[in-house]
C-alpha positions as CSV (number, residue, x, y, z in Angstrom):
1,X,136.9,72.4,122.3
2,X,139.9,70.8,120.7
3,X,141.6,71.4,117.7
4,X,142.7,68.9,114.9
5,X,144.6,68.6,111.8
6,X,142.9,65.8,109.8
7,X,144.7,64.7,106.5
8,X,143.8,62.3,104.3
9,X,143.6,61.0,100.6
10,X,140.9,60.2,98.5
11,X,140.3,56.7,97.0
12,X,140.2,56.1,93.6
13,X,136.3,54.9,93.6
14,X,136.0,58.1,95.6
15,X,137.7,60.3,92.6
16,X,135.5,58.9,90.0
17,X,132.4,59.9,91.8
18,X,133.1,63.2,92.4
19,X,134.5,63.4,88.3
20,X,130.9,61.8,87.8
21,X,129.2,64.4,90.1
22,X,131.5,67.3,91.3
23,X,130.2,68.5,94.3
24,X,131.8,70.7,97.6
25,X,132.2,67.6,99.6
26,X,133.7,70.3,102.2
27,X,130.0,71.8,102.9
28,X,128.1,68.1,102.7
29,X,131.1,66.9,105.7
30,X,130.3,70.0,107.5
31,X,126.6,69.4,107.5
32,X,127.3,65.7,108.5
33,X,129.3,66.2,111.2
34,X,127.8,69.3,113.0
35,X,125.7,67.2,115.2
36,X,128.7,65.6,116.6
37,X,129.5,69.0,117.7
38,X,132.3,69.2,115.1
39,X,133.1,71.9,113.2
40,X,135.6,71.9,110.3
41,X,137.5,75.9,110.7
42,X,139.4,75.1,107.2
43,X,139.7,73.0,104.4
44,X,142.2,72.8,101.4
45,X,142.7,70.3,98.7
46,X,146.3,69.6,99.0
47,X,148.9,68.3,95.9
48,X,151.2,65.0,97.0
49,X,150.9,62.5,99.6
50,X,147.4,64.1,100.9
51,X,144.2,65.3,98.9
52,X,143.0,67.0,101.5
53,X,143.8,69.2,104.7
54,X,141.4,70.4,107.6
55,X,141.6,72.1,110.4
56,X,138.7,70.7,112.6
57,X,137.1,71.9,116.2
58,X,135.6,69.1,118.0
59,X,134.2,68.8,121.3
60,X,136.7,66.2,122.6
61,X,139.2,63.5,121.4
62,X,136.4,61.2,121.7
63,X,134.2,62.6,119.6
64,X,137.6,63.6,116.7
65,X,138.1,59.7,117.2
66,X,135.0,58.5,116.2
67,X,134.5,60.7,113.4
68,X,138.2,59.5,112.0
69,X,136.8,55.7,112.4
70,X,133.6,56.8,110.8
71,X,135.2,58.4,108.0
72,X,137.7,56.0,107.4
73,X,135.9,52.5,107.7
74,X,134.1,53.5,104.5
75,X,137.1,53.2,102.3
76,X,136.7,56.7,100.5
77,X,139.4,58.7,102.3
78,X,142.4,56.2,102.7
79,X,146.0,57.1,104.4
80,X,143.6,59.4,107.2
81,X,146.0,61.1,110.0
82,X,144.0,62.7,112.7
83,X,146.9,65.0,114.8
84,X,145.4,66.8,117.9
85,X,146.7,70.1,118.1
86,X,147.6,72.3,121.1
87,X,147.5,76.1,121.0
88,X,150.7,78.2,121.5
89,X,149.5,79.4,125.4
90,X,149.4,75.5,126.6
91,X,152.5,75.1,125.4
92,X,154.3,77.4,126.9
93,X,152.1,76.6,130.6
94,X,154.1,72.9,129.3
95,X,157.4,74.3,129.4
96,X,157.0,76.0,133.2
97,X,155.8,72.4,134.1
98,X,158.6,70.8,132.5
99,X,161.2,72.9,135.1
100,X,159.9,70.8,137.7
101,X,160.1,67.4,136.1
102,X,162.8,65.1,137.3
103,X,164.5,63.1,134.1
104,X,167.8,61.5,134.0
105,X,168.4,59.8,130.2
106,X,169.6,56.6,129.7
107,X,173.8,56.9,129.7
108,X,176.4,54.4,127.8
């Protein structure tokens, strides 16, 4: 299972809807995409350039991927950033890889 940061910002139709009706949309995306084998760890509503913030599990980049297209083809969450995330342990097995790769950068 991966790990994703999903951002994203509500459209204005999307705003009015949820004045109209408010509603945990966190629980109702849960429930939709469980059977994708997604699972959102945490949600917050966020202040400035993102309404909201989620930590997400999914199976596989895949899967993250077509959920992102999903969600954002319908216009309600505009300005969506899906960032895979890596845990701490990989990095550092990253860093002992990196002693053995050869890189010379560019010179003037």
């Amino acid at each position: 299972m991966g790990h994703y940061l999903l951002q994203g910002s509500y459209s204005a139709n999307a705003w009015a809807a949820q004045i109209a009706n408010p509603q945990n949309r966190l629980e109702q995306v849960s429930n939709m995409l469980a059977p994708s084998g997604i699972n959102i760890v945490q949600g917050f509503a966020a202040f400035g350039e993102n309404d909201l913030v989620l930590l997400i599990e999914a199976p596989d980049d895949k899967t993250m991927a077509a959920a992102s297209i999903t969600i954002g083809s319908t216009g309600a969450v505009t300005n969506l950033k899906t960032t895979p995330l890596m845990p701490i342990e990989d990095l550092v097995d990253a860093l002992k890889i990196a002693q053995g790769v050869a890189y010379t950068p560019p010179t003037g």
